[in-house]
C-alpha positions in Angstrom: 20.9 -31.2 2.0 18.8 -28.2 1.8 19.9 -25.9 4.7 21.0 -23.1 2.0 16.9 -23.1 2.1 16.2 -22.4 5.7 18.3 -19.5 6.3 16.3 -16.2 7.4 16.6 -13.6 5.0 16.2 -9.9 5.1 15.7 -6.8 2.7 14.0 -4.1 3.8 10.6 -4.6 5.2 10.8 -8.6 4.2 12.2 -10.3 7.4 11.7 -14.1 6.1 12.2 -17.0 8.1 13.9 -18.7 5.3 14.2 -18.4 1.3 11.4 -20.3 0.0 8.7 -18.1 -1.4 5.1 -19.5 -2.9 5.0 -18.4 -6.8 1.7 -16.2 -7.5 -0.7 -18.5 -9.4 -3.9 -17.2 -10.3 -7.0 -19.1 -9.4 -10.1 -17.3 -10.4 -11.5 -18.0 -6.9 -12.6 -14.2 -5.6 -16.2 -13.8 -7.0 -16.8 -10.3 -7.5 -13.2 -9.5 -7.4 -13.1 -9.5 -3.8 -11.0 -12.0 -1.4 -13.5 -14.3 1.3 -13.4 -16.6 3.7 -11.6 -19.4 1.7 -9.2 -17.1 0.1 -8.3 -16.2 3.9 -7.5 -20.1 4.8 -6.1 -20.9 1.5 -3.2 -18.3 2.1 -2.4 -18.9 5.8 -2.4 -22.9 5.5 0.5 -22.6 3.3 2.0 -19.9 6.0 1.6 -22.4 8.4 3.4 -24.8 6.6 6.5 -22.2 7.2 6.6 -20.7 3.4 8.7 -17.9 4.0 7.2 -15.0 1.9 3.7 -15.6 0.0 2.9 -13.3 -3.1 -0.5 -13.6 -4.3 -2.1 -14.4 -7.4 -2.0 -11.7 -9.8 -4.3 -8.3 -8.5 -5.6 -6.4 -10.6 -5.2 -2.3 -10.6 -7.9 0.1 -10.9 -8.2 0.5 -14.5 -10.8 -0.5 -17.3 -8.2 -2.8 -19.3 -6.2 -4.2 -16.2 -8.7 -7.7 -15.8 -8.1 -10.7 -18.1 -9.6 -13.7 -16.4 -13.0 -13.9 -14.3 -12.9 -13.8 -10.5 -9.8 -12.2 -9.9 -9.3 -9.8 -6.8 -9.4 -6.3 -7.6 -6.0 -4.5 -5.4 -8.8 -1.7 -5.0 -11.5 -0.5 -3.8 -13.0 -0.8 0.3 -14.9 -4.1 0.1 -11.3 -6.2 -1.4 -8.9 -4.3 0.6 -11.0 -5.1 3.5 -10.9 -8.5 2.3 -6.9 -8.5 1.7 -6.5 -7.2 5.8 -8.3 -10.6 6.7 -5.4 -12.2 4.5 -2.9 -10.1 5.3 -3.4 -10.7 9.2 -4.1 -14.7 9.4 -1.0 -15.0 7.8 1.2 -12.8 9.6 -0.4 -14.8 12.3 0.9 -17.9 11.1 4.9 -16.5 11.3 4.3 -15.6 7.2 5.2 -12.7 5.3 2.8 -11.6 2.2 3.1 -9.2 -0.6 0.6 -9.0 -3.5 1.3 -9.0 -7.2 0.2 -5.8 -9.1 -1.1 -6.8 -12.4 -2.2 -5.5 -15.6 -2.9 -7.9 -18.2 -3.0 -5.1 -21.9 -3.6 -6.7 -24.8 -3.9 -10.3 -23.5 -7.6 -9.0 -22.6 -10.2 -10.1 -24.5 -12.7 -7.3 -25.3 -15.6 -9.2 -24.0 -14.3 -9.6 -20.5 -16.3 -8.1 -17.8 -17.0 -4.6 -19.2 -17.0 -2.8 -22.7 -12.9 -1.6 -22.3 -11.0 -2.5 -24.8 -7.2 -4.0 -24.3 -4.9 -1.7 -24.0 -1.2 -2.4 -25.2 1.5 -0.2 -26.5 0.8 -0.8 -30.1 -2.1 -2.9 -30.0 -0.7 -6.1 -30.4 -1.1 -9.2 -28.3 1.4 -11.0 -30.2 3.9 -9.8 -33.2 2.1 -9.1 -36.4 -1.1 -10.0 -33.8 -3.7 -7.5 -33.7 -6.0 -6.8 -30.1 -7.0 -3.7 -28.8 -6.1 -0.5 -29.0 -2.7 1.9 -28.8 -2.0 3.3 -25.3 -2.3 7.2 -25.5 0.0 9.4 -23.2 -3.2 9.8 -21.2 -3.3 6.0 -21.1 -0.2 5.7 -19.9 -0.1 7.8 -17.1 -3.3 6.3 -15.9 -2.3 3.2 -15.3 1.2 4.4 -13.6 -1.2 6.4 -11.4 -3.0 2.9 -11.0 -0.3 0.9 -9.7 0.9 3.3 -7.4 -2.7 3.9 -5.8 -2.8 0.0 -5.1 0.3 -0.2 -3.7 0.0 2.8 -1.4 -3.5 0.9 -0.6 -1.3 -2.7 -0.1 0.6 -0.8 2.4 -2.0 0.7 4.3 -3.4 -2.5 4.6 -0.8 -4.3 6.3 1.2 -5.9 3.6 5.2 -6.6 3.4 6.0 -5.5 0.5 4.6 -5.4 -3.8 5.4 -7.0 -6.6 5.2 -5.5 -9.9 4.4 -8.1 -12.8 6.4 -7.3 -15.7 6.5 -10.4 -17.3 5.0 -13.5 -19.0 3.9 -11.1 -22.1 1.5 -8.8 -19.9 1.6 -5.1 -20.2 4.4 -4.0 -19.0 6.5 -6.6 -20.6 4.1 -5.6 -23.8 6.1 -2.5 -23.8 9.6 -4.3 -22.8 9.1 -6.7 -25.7 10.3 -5.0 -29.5 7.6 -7.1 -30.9 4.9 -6.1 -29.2 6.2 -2.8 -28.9 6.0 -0.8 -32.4 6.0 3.1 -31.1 7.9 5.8 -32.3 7.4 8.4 -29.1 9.3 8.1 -26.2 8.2 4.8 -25.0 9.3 3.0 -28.1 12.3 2.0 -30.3 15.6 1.5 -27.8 15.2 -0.6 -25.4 15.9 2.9 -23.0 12.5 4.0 -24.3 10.9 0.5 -24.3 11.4 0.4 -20.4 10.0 3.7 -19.6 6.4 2.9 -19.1 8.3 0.1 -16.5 10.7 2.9 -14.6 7.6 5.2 -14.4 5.7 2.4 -12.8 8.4 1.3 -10.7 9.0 5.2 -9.6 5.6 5.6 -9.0 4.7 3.0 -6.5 8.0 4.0 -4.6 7.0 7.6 -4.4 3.8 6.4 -2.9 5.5 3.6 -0.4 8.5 5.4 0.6 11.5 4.2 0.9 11.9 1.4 3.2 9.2 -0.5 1.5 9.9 -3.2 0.0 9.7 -3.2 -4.1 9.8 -6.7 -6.1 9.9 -6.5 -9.7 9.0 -9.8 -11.5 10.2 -10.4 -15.5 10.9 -12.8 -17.9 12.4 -13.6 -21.4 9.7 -16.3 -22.3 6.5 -15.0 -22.6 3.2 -16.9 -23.0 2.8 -15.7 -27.1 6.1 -17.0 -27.1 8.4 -19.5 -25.1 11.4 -18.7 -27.0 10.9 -14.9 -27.2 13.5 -12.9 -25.2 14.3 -9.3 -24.7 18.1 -9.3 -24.5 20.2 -10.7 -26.8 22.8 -10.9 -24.4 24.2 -9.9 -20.7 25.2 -6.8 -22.3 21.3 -5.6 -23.0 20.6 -7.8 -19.6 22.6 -5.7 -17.7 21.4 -1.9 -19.6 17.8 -3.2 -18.8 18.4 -4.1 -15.2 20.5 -0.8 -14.4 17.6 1.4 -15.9 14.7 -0.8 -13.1 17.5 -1.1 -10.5 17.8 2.7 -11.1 14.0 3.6 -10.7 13.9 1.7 -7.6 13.7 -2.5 -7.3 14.5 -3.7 -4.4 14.4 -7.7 -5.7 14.2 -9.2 -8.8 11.9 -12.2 -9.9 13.6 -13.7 -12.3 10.8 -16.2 -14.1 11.8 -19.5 -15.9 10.2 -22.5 -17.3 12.8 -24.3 -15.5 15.4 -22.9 -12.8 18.3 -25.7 -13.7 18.6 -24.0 -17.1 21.1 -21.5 -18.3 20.1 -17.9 -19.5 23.2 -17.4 -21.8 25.7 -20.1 -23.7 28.9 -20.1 -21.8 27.7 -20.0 -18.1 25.6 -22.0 -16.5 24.0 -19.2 -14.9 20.0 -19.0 -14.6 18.5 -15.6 -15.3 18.0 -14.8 -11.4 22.0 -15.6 -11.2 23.0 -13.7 -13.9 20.3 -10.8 -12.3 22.0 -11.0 -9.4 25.6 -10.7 -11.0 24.9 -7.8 -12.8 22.9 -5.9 -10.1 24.1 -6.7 -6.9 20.7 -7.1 -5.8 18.4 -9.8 -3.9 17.0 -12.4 -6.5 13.7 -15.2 -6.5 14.3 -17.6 -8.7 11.6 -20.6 -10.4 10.8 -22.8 -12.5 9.2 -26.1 -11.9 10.7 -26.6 -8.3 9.1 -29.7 -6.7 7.8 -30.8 -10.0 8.2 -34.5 -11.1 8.0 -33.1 -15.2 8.0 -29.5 -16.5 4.7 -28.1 -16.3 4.4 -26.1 -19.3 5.3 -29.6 -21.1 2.4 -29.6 -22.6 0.0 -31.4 -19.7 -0.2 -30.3 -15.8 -0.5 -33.7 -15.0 2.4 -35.8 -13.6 2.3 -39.5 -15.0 4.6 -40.4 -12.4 3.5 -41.5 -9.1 6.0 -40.5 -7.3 7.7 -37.4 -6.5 11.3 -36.7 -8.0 12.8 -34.5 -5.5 16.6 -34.9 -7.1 15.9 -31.2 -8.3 16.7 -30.0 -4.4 19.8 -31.1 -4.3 21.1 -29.2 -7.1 18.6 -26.0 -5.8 20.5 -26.1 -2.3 24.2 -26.3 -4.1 23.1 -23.3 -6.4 21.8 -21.3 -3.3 24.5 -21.9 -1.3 27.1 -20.7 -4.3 25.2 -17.6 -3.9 23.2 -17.7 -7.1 20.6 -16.4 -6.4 18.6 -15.4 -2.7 15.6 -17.0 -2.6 13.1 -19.6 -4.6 9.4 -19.6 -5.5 7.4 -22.6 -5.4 4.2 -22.7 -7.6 2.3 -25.9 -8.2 3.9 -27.9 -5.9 2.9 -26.0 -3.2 -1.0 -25.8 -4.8 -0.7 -30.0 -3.9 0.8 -30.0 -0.9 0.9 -26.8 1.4 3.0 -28.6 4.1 5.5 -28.8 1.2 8.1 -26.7 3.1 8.1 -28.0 6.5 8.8 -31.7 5.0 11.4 -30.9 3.4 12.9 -28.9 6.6 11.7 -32.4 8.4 13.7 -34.3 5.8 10.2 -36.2 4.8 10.6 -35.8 1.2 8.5 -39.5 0.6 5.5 -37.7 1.9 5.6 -35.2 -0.4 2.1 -35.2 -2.2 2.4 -35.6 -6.2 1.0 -32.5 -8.4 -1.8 -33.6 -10.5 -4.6 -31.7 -12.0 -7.1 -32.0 -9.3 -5.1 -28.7 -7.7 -6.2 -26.9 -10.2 -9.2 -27.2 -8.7 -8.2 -27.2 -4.9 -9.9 -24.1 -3.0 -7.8 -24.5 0.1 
């Protein structure tokens, strides 16, 4: 039933085993921004358990603005990049493949988080007609390009597959994607050409300082967090003009990110937005969205009331991937329960599959 999941894939320097992929979820566990012991073993049990490619909770780049949340690991800096080899080696040793997610939070910061800096956005906006923070000068800007790439020439030099670039869920980058968070009237504003520029200069960036065999995923959504039922297209038509201009600047594979993969982007196909990404691009895609999950997580509780595990939702995620959909799928929560979560459902051992419930949010390993 799922064999379209246990095919090797390859693009670039990703050689995967097969096409599941664990979702980043940050967990606050890196005290003093820099990966340990446990951050080591929490990573390379879920390699063990034969995830193909792991990318890590959100990382944050060298910049005043870029941190959100409390004990998240810096992507900077000797003492976490020495920390990240540690990871970066157990789970190669564990057959795995890892790549970390390059994150700037802008205006979702809140001014009193960790240092004086305010949040930094493209019109100072956390939300439309929602005031936080401050305008990004030009200055700004190229700073935290500059930023990115530093931490992803550092990702490489470290040992990692690959980066991501996160450009969605209403973050920075996505701040400047977004019309409503994006009010400028310079080049980075307006058309949705300008709107992507801080994006292609970022994307650019961190390929001029990976070269070009290095592999570069770019993760985006419609949804955002201020917003479920925001969206930056109105159509494939602004889909596909968006996608060309990233494709352009040098993605390698998109992550398309949805609530829940089953669902269509656009009305007349029952394409998700990975598929339709994929359509349009020609390019490898990473779909999600609630895979493994027995009720839709952002429902409005984490916690499952269900006892048992639905897994109903693979069958229909095998037929998709093997219709060529889309490439590849990321697992989130399930795989916080259960890191074994992969290898039973190679084994066919989908009753032992171990329920989500909130007490992963608390799980260290």
């Amino acid at each position: 039933m799922t064999s379209a999941l246990f095919r090797p894939f390859q693009c670039k320097t990703l050689n995967l085993r097969n096409r599941t992929v664990m979702a980043p979820m940050t967990r606050s566990f890196s005290p003093g921004n820099v990966p340990n012991a446990d951050n080591v073993a929490y990573y390379a049990r879920r390699a063990a358990g034969e995830v193909g490619l792991i990318i890590t909770e959100g990382t944050e780049i060298n910049h005043a603005g870029a941190s959100g949340y409390p004990n998240v690991p810096h992507i900077y800096g000797a003492e976490a990049m020495a920390g990240w080899k540690q990871v970066v080696d157990a789970v190669h040793a564990e057959g795995g493949q890892i790549i970390p997610q390059l994150w700037h939070v802008g205006a979702v910061r809140k001014p009193e988080h960790e240092n004086a800096a305010p949040a930094y956005s493209p019109s100072g906006l956390f939300a439309p007609g929602k005031h936080n923070g401050v305008s990004m000068s030009k200055s700004d800007i190229d700073e935290v390009v500059a930023a990115f790439a530093e931490s992803a020439r550092l990702a490489k030099q470290v040992g990692f597959d690959g980066v991501e670039i996160h450009g969605a869920h209403g973050y920075l980058i996505d701040q400047f994607l977004w019309a409503g968070t994006n009010l400028r009237d310079d080049e980075y504003g307006g058309s949705l050409v300008n709107r992507a520029r801080f994006a292609v200069e970022i994307i650019r960036a961190v390929r001029a300082a990976v070269g070009e065999e290095f592999a570069i995923v770019f993760r985006f959504s419609t949804w955002k967090q201020q917003d479920y039922q925001a969206s930056l297209v109105d159509g494939p038509e602004q889909l596909a003009e968006l996608l060309e201009l990233l494709s352009a600047a040098g993605v390698d594979v998109f992550h398309a990110s949805t609530r829940r993969f089953w669902e269509p982007e656009f009305a007349g196909s029952e394409l998700n937005l990975a598929g339709w990404t994929q359509k349009l691009t020609g390019k490898p895609t990473i779909s999600v969205g609630s895979v493994g999950l027995s009720e839709d997580f952002m429902s409005g509780t984490f916690m499952s009331k269900q006892a048992q595990v639905e897994t109903s939702g693979l069958e229909q995620l095998n037929q998709r991937m093997q219709a060529g959909e889309f490439d590849l799928i990321a697992i989130g929560r399930a795989l916080l329960q259960d890191p074994n979560w992969v290898r039973k459902v190679r084994e066919g051992r989908e009753n032992d599959l171990e329920a989500f419930n909130n007490a992963s949010l608390k799980q260290l390993y």
